[in-house]
N, CA, C, O and CB atoms as a CASP TS submission, in Angstrom:
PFRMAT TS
TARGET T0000
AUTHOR 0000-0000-0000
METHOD Language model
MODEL 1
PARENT N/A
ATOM      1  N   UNK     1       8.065  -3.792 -11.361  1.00  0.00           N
ATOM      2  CA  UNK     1       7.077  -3.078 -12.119  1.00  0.00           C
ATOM      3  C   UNK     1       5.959  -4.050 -12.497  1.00  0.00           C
ATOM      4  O   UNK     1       6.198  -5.103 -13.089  1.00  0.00           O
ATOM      5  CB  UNK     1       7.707  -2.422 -13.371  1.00  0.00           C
ATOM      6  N   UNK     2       4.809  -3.689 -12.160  1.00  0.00           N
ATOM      7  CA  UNK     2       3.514  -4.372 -12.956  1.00  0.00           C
ATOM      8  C   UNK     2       3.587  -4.376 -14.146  1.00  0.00           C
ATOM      9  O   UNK     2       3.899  -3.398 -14.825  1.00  0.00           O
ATOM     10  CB  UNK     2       2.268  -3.827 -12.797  1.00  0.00           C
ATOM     11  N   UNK     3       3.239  -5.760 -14.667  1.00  0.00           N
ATOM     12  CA  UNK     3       3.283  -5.997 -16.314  1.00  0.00           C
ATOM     13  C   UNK     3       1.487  -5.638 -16.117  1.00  0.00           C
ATOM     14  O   UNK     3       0.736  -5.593 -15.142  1.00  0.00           O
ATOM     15  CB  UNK     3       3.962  -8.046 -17.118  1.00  0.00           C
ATOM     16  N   UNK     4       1.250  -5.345 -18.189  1.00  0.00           N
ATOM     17  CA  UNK     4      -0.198  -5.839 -18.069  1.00  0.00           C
ATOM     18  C   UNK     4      -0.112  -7.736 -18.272  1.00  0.00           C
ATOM     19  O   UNK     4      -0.973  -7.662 -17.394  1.00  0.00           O
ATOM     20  CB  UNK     4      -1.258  -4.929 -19.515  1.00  0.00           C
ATOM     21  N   UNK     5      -0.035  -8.352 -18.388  1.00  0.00           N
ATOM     22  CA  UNK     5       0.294  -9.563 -18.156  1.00  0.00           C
ATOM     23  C   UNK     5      -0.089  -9.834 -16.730  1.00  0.00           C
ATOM     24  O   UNK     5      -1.071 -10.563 -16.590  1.00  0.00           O
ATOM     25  CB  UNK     5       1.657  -9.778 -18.473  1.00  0.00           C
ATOM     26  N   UNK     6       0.544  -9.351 -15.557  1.00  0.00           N
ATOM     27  CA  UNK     6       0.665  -9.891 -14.293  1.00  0.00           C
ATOM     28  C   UNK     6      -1.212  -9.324 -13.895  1.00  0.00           C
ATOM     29  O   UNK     6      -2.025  -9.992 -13.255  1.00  0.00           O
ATOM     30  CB  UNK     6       2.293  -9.093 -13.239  1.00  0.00           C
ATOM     31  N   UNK     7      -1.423  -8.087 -14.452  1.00  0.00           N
ATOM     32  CA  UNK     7      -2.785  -7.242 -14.229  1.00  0.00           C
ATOM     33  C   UNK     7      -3.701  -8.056 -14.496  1.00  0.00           C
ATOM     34  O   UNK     7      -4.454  -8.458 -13.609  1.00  0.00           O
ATOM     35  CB  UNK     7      -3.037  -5.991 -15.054  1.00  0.00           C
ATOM     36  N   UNK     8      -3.834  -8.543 -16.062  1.00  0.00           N
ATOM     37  CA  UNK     8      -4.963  -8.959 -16.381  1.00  0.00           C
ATOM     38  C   UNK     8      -5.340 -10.821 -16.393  1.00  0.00           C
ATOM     39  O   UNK     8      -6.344 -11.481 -16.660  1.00  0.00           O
ATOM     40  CB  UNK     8      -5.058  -8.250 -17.689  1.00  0.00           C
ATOM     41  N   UNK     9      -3.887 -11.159 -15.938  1.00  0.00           N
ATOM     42  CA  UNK     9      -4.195 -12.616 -14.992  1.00  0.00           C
ATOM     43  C   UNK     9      -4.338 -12.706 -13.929  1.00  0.00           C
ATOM     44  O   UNK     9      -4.318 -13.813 -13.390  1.00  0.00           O
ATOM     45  CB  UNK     9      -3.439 -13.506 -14.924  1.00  0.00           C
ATOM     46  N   UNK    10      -4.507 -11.729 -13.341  1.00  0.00           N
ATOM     47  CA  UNK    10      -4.997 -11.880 -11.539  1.00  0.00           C
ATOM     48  C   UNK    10      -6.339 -12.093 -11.687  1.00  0.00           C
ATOM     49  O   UNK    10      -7.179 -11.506 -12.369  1.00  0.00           O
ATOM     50  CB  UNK    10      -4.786 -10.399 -10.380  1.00  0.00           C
ATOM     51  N   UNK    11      -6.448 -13.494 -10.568  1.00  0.00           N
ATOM     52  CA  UNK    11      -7.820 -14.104 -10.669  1.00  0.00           C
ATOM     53  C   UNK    11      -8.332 -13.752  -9.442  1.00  0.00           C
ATOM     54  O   UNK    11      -7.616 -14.055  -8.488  1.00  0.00           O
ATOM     55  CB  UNK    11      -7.907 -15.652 -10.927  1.00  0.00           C
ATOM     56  N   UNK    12      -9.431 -13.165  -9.183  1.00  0.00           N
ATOM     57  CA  UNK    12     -10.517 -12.788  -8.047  1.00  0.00           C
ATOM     58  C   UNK    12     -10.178 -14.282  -7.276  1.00  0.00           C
ATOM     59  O   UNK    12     -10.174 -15.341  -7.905  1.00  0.00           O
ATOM     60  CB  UNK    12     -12.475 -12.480  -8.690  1.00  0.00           C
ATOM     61  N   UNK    13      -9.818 -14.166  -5.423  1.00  0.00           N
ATOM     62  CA  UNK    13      -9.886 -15.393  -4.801  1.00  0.00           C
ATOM     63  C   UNK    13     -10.914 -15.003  -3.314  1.00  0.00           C
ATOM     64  O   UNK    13     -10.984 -13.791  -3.107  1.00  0.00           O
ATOM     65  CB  UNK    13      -8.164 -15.986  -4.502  1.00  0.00           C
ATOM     66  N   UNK    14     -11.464 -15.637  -2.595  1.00  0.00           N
ATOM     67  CA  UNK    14     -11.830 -15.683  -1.530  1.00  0.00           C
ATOM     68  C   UNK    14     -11.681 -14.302  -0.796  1.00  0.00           C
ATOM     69  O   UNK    14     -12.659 -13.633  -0.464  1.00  0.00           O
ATOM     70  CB  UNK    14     -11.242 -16.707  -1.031  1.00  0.00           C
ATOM     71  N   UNK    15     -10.451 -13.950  -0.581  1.00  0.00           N
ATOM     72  CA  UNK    15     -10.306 -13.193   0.153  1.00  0.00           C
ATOM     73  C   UNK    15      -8.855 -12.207  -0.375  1.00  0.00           C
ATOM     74  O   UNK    15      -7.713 -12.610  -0.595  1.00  0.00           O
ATOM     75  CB  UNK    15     -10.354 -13.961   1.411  1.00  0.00           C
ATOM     76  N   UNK    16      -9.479 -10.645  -0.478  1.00  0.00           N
ATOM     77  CA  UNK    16      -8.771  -9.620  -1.879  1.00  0.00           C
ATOM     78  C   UNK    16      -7.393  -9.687  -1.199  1.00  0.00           C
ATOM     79  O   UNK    16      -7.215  -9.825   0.012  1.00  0.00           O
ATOM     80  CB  UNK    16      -9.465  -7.595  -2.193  1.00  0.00           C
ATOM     81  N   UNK    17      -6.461  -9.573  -2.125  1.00  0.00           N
ATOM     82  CA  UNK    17      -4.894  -9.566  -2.028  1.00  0.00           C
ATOM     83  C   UNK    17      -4.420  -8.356  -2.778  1.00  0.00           C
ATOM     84  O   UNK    17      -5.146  -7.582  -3.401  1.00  0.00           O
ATOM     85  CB  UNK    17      -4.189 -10.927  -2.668  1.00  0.00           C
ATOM     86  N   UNK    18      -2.990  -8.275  -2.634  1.00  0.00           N
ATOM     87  CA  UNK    18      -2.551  -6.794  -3.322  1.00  0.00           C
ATOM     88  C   UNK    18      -1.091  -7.749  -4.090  1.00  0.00           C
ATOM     89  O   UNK    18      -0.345  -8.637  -3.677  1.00  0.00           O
ATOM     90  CB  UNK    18      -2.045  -5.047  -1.794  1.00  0.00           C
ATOM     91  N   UNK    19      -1.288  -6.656  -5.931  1.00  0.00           N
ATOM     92  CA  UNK    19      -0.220  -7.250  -6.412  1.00  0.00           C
ATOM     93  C   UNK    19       0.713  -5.657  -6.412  1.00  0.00           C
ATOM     94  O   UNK    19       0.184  -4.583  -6.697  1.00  0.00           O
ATOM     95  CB  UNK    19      -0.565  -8.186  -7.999  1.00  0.00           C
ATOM     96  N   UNK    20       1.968  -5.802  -6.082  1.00  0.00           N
ATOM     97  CA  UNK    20       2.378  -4.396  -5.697  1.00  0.00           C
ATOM     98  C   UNK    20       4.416  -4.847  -6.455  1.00  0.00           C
ATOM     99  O   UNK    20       4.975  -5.940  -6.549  1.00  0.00           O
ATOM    100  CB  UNK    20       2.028  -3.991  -3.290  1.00  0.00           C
ATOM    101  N   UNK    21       4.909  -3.460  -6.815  1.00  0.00           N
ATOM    102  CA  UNK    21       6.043  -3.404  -7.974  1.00  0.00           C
ATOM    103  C   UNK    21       6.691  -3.062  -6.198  1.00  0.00           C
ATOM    104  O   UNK    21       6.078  -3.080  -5.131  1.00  0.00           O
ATOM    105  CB  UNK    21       6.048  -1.946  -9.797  1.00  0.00           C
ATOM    106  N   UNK    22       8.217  -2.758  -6.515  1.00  0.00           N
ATOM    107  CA  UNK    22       9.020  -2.055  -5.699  1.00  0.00           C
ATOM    108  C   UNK    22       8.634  -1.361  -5.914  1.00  0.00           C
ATOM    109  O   UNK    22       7.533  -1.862  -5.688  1.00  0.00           O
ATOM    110  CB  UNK    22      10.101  -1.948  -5.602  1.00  0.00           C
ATOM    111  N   UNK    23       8.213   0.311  -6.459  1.00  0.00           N
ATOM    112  CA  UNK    23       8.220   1.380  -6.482  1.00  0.00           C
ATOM    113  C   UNK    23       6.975   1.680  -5.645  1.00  0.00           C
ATOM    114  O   UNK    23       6.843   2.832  -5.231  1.00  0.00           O
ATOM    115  CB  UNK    23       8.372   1.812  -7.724  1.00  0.00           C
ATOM    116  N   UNK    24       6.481   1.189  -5.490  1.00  0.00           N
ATOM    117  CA  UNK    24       5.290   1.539  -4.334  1.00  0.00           C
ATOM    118  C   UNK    24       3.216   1.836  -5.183  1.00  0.00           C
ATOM    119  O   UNK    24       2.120   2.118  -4.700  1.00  0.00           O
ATOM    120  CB  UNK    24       6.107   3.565  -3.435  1.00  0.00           C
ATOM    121  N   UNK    25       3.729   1.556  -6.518  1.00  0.00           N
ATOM    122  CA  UNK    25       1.936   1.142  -6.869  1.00  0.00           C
ATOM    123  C   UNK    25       1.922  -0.329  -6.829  1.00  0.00           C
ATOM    124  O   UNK    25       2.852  -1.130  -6.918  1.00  0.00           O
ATOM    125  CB  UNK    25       1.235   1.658  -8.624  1.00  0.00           C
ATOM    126  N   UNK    26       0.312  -0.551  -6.633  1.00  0.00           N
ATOM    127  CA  UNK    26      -0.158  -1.672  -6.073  1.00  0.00           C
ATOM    128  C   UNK    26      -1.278  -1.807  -6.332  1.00  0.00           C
ATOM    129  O   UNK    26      -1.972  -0.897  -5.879  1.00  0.00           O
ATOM    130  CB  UNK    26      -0.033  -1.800  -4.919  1.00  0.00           C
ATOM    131  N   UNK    27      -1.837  -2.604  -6.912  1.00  0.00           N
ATOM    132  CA  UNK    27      -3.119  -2.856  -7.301  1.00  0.00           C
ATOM    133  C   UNK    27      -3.882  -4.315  -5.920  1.00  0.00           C
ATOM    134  O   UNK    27      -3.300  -5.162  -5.242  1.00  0.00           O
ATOM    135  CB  UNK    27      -2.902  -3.415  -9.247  1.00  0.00           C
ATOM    136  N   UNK    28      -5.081  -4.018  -6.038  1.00  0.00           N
ATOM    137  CA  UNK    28      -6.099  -4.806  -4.999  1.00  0.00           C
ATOM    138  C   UNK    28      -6.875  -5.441  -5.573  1.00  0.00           C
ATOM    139  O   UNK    28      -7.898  -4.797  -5.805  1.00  0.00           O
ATOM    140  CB  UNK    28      -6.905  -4.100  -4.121  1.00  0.00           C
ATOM    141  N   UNK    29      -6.889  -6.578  -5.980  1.00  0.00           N
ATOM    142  CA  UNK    29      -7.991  -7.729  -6.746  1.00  0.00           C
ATOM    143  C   UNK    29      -9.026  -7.893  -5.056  1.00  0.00           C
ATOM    144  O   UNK    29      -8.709  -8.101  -3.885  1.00  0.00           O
ATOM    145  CB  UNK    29      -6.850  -9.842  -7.505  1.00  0.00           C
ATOM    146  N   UNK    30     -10.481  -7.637  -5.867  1.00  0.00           N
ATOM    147  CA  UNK    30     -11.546  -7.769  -4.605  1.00  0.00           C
ATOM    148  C   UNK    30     -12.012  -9.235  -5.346  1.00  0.00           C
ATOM    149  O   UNK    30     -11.944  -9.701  -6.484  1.00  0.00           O
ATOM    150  CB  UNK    30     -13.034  -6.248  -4.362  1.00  0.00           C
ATOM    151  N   UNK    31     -12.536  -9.690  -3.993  1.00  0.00           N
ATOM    152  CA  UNK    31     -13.779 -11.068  -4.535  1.00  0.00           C
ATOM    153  C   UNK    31     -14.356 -10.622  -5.698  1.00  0.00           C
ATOM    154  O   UNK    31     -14.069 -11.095  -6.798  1.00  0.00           O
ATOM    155  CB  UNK    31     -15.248 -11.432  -3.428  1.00  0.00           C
ATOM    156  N   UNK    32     -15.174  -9.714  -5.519  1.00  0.00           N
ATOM    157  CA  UNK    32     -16.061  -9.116  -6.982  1.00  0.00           C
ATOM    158  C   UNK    32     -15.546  -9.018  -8.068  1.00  0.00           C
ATOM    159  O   UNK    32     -16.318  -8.856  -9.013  1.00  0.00           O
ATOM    160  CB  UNK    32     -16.549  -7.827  -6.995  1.00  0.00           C
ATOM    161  N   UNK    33     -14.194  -9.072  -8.327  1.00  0.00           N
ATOM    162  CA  UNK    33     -13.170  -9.146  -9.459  1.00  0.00           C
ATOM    163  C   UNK    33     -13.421  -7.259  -9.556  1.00  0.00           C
ATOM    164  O   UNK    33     -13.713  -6.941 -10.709  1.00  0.00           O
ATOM    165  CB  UNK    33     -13.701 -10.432 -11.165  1.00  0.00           C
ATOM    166  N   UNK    34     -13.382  -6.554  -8.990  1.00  0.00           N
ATOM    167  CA  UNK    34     -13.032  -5.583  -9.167  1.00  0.00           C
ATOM    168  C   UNK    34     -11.962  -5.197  -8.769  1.00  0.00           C
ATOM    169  O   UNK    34     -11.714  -5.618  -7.640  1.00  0.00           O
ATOM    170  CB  UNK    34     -13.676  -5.048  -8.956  1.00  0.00           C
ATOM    171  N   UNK    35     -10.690  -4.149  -9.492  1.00  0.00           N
ATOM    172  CA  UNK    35      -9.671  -3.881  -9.018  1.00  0.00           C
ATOM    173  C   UNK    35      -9.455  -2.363  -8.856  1.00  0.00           C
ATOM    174  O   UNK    35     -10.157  -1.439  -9.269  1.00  0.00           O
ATOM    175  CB  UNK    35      -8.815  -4.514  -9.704  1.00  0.00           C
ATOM    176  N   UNK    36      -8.462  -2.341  -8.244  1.00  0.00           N
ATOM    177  CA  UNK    36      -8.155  -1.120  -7.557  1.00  0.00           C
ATOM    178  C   UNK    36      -6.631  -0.620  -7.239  1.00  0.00           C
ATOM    179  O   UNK    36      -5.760  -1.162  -6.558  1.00  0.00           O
ATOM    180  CB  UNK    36      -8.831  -1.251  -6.345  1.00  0.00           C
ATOM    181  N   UNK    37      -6.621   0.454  -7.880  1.00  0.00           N
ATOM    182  CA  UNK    37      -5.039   0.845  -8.395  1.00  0.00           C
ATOM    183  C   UNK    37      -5.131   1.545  -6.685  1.00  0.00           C
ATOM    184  O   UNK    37      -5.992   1.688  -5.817  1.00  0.00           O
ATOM    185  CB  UNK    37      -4.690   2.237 -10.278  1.00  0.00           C
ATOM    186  N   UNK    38      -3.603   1.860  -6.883  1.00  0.00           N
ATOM    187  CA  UNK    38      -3.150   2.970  -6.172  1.00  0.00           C
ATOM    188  C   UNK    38      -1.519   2.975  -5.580  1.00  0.00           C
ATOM    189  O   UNK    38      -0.777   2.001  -5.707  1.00  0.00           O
ATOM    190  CB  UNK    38      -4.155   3.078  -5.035  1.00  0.00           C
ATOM    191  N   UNK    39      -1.178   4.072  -5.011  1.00  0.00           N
ATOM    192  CA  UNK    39       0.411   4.741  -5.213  1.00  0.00           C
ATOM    193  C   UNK    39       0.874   4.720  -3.342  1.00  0.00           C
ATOM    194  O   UNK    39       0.504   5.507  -2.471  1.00  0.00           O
ATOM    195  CB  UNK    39       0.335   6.919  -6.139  1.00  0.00           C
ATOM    196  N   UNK    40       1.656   3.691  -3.238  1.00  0.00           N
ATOM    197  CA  UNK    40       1.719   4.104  -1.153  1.00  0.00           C
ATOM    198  C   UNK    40       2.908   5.040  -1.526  1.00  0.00           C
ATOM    199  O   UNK    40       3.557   4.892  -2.561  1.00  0.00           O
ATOM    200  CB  UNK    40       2.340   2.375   0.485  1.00  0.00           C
ATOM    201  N   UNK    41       3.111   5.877  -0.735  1.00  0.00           N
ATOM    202  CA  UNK    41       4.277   6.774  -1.314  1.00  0.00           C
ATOM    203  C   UNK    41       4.569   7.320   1.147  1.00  0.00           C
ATOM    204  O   UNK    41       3.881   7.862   2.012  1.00  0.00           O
ATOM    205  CB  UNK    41       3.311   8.760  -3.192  1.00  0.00           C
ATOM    206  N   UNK    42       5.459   6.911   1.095  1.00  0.00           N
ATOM    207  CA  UNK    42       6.244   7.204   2.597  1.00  0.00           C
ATOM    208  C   UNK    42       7.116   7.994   2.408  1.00  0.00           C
ATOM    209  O   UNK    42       7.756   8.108   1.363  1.00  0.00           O
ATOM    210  CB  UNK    42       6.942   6.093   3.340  1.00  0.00           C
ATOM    211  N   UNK    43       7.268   8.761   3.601  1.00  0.00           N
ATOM    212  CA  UNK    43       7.793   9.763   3.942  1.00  0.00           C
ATOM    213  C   UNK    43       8.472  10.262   5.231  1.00  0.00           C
ATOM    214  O   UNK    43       7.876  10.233   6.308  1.00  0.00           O
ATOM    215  CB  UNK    43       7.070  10.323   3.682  1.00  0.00           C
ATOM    216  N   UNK    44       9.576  10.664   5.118  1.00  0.00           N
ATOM    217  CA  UNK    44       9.964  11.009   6.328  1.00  0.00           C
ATOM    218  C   UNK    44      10.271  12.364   6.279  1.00  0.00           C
ATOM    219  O   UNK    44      10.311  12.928   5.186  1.00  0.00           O
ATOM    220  CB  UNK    44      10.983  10.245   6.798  1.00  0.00           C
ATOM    221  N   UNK    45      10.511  13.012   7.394  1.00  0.00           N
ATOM    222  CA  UNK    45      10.065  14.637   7.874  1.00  0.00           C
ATOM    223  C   UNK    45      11.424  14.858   8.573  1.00  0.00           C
ATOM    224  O   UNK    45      11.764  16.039   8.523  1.00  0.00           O
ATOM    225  CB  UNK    45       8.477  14.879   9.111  1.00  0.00           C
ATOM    226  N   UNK    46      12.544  13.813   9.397  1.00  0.00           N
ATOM    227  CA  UNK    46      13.312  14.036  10.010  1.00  0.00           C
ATOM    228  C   UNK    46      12.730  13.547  11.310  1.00  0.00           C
ATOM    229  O   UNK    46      11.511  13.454  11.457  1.00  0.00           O
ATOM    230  CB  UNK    46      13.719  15.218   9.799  1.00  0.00           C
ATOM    231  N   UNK    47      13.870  13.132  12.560  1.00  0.00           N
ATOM    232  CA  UNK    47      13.930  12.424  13.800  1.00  0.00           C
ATOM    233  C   UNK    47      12.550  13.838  14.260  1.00  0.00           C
ATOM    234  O   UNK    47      12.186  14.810  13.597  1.00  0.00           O
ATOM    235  CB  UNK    47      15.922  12.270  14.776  1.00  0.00           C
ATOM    236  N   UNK    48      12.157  13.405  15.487  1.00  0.00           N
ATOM    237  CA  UNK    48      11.777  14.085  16.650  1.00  0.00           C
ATOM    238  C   UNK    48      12.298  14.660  17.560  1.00  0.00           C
ATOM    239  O   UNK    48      12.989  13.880  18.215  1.00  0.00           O
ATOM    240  CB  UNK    48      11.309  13.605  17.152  1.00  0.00           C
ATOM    241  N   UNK    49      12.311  15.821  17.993  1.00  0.00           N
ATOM    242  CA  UNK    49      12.860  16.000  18.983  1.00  0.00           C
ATOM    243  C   UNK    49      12.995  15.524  20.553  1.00  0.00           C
ATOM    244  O   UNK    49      11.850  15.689  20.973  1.00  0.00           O
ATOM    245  CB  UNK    49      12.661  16.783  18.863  1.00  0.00           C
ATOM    246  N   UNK    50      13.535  15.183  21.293  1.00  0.00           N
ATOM    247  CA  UNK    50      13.233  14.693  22.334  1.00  0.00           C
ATOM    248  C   UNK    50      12.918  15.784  23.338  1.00  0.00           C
ATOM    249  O   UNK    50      13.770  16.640  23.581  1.00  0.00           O
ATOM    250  CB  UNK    50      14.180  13.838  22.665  1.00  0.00           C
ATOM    251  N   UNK    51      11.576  15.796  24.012  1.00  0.00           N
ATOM    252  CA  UNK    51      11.201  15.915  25.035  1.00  0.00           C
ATOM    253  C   UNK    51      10.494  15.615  26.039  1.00  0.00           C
ATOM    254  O   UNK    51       9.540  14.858  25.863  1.00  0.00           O
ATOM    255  CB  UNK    51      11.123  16.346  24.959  1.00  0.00           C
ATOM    256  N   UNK    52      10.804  16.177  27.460  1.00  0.00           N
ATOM    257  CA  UNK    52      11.231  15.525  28.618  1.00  0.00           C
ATOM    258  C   UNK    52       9.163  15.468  28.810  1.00  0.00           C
ATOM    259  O   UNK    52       8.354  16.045  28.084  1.00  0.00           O
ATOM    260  CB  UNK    52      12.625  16.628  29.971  1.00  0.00           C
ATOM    261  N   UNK    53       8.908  14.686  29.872  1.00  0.00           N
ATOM    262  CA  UNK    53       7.030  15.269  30.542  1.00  0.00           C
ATOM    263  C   UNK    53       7.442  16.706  31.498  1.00  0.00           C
ATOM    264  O   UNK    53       8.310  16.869  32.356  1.00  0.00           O
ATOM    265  CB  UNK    53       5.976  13.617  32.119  1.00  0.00           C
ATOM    266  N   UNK    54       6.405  17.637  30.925  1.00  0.00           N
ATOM    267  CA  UNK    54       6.298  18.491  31.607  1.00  0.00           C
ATOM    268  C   UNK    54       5.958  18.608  33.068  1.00  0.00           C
ATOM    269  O   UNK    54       6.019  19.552  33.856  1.00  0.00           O
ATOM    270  CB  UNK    54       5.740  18.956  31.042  1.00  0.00           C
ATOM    271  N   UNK    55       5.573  17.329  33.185  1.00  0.00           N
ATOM    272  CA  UNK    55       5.179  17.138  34.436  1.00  0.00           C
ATOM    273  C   UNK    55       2.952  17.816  34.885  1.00  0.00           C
ATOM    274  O   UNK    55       2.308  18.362  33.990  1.00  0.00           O
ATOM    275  CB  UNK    55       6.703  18.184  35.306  1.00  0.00           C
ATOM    276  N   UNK    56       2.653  17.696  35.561  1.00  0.00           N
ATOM    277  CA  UNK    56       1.044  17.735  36.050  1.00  0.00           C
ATOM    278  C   UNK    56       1.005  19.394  35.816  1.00  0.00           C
ATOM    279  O   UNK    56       1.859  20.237  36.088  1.00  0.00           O
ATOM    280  CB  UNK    56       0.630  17.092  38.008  1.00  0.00           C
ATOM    281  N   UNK    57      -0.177  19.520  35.271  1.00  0.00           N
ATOM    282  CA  UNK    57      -0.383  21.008  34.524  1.00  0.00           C
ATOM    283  C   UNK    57      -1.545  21.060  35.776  1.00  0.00           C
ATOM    284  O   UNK    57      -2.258  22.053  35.916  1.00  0.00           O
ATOM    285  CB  UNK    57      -0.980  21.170  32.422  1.00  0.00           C
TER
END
């Protein structure tokens, strides 16, 4: 989990990095010292079915 601690000591470097919890939010420190929240959230739907090439239509 992100502390505010870990938030508001992230120092703007060269080139933007992501500070991110297990649960999947993650914040983005830019050069500009601007930051940027956000939530990756994955998903699965179930396998694919397998099928064969229909072959030349």
């Amino acid at each position: 989990m992100l502390t505010h601690i870990q938030i508001t000591s992230a120092k703007p470097t060269a080139k933007p990095f992501n500070l991110s919890d297990s649960q999947g939010l993650f914040l983005t420190v830019q050069p500009t010292a601007r930051n940027y929240g956000g939530l990756a959230i994955a998903t699965s739907v179930g396998r694919r079915p397998f099928t064969s090439d229909p072959g030349p239509r």
